[in-house]
N, C-alpha and C positions, 0 to 999 in steps of 0.2 A: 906137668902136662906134656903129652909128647907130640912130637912132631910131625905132623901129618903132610904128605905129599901134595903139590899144588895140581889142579885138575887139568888132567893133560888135554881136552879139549881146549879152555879157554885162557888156562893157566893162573886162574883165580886162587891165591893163597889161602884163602876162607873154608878151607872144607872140614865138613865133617862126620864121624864117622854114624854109621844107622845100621845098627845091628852088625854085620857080616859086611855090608857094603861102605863104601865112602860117597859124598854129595857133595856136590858144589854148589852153593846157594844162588849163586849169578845165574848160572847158563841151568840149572837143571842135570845136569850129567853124572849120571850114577855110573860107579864103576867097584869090582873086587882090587885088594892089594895082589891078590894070586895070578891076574890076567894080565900078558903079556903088554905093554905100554901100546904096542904098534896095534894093538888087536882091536882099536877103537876108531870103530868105525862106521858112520851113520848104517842103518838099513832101511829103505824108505817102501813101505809098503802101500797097494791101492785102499781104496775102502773094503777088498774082501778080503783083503791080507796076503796079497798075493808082493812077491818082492820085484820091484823095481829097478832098473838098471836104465845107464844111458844109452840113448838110440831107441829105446822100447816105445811103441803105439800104445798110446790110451784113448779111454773114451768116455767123455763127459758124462755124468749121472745127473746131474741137475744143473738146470736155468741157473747160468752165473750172471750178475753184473758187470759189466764194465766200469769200475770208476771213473768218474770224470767225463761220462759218455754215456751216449742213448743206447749204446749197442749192446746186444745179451748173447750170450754163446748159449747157445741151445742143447738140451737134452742129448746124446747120440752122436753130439757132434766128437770126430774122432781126431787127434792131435798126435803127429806124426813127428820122430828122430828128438824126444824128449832128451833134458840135460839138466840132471838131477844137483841140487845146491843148498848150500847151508847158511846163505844168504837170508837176514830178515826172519820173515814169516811162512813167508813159503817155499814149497821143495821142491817146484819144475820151472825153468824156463824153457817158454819155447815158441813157436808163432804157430799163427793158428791163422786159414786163408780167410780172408775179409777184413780179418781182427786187428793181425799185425804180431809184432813181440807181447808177451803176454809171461804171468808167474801165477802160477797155481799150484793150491796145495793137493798133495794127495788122498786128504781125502773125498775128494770131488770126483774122484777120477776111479776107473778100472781099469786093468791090463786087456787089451786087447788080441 
């Protein structure tokens, strides 16, 4: 059996290969042996595929919940100097005025 590289995301020794690509069963993260090791790096797109960068404005597509609270972030409402993360479940932290500190994922959200 040969030895297969541990996954440079998470560093999971368990990977394996699927067709042309390699997979790491923990984290999800697919990658080739042919691409650069540094070359891996999240891209985090809105719901219409538009790419994401920190500092960028978006704007809520749907009634979110607030966990743990009555409060709902509304349709349109629009969430300013986002700060994209690979933290957990979700891909944005950032505060939102009424709200507070908040994480949301992108696909809730558009580029504004």
């Amino acid at each position: 059996m040969s030895q297969l590289p541990a996954c440079p995301k998470c560093e999971s020794p368990y990977t394996y290969e699927d067709g042309v690509m390699l997979v790491c069963p923990e984290c999800g993260h697919e990658w080739s042996l042919n691409e650069p090791a540094d070359a891996v790096a999240n891209v985090y797109r809105d719901a219409n595929g538009n790419e994401l960068q920190d500092g960028d404005t978006v704007t809520v597509i749907k009634d979110l919940k607030v966990k743990g609270s009555s409060l709902v972030v509304k349709v349109g409402t629009k969430v300013k100097n986002i700060r994209l993360t690979d933290e957990g479940d979700h891909d944005i932290d950032c505060k939102i005025d009424g709200i507070g500190p908040m994480k949301l994922k992108t696909e809730f959200v558009k580029k504004a």
